[in-house]
N, C-alpha and C positions, 0 to 999 in steps of 0.2 A: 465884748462891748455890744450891747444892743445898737439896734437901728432909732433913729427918734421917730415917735409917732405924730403924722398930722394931725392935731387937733380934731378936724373935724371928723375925720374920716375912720381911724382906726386901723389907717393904712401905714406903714414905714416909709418912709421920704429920705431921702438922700439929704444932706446938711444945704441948705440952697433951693431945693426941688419944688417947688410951691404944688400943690393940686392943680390937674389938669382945669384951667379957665373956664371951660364950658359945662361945669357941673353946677346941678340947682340946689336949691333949697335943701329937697329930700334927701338928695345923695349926700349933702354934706351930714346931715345929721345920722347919715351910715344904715345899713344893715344890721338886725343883731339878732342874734337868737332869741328867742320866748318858750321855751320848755316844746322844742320839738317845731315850732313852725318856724318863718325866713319872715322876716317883721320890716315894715320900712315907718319913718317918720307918721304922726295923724294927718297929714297934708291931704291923703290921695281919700277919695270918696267910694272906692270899690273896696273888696274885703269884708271881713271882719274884721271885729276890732276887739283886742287882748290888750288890757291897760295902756288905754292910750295910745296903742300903735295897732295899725293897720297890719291885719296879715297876710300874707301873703299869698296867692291863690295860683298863681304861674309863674315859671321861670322869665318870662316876659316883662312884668313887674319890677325884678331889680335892677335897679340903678346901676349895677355893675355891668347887667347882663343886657341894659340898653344901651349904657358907653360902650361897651364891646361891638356890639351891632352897628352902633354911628362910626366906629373906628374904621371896620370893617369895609364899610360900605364907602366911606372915606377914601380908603386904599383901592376900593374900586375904582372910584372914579380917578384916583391919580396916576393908577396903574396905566391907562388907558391912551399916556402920552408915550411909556416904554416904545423903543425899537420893536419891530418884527422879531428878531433876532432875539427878541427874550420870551418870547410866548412861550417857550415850552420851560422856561427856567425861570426864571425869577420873576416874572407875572403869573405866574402857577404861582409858584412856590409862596410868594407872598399874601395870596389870594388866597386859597387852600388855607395857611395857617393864620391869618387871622378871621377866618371862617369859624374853622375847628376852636376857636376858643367859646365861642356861644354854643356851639356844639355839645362841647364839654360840661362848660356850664347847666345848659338843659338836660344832659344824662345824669349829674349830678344831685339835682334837685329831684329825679326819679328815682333816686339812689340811696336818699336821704335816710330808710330802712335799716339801710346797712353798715356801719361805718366806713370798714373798710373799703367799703366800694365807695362811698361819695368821696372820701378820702382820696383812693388813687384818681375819678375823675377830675379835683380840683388837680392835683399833681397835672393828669395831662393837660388843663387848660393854661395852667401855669409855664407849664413847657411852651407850650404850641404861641403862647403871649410872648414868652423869650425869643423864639423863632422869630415870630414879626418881626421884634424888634432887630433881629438881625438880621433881617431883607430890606429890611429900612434903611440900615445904614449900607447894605451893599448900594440901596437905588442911590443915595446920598453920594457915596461914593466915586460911582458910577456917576456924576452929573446927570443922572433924571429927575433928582427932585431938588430943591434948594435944603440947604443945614438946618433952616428955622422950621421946615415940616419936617425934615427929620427928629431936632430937639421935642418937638409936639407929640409928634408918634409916641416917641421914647417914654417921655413923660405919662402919656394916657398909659401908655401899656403897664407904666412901672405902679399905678396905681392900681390899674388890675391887678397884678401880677401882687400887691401889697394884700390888699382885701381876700387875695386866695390864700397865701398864707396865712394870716390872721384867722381864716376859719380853717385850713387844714392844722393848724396848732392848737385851735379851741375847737373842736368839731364838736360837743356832745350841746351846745345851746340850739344847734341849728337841725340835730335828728329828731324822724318823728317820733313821739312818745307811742312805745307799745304797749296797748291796751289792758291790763290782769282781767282775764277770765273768770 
């Protein structure tokens, strides 16, 4: 049984899952390959432009890879009410991985050449978004955050986490085209 796809996104959702709230216009209308470039909606004014969609010039630019960075930064700041007693564990730890998913992201997009390699870098950003999500639920757990930031987390992440499989199971829209000699 497949997963159902959201609508807008091109991402898998859980039966129930809506798309993280705070995504725009652009993100909804998704990411998608164009014969070798990473293309977002005609919204944005920077770029070229390959029929009608914007292309994409940096890993900075997508949608995914700036909900990554707002998550991120997100758990920064909420990390910040943890005990003492978790600095070196689970305020690392949560910090640290959902860092490494923009990370991953960015090597990825450098990587775009090679399949195999942008491939396993989606893999590890994929990973490292699973992680989060499962420091998430220990802070939840642990009463340092409330359930409703935890379900938020979960939810951003599950939508990363959807948009990287979707291109590591389609990767060849998204590599760049090698030139013939």
């Amino acid at each position: 049984m497949t997963s159902p796809m959201h609508p807008c996104s091109h991402a898998p959702t859980h039966p129930g899952t809506p798309a993280p709230r705070h995504l725009g216009t652009s993100a909804q209308k998704g990411e998608r390959g164009s014969g070798g470039a990473w293309v977002q909606g005609s919204r944005g004014a920077e770029g070229r432009r390959r029929g009608g969609a914007r292309v994409i010039q940096s890993h900075e630019e997508l949608d995914v890879y700036k909900m990554a960075f707002d998550a991120a930064m997100r758990i920064f700041e909420l990390s910040k009410s943890f005990p003492p007693e978790e600095r070196y564990s689970l305020t690392d730890q949560i910090r640290r991985s959902s860092r490494s998913v923009c990370g991953n992201i960015a090597e990825a997009w450098r990587k775009r050449r090679y399949e195999a390699a942008f491939v396993n870098k989606l893999n590890d950003a994929e990973s490292e978004a699973a992680e989060t999500q499962t420091w998430a639920s220990f802070a939840v757990k642990c009463g340092y955050w409330p359930a409703e930031v935890g379900t938020e987390l979960r939810q951003t992440y599950d939508y990363i986490i959807g948009k990287r499989v979707n291109m590591i199971i389609h990767p060849q829209p998204w590599l760049m085209l090698r030139r013939s000699q």
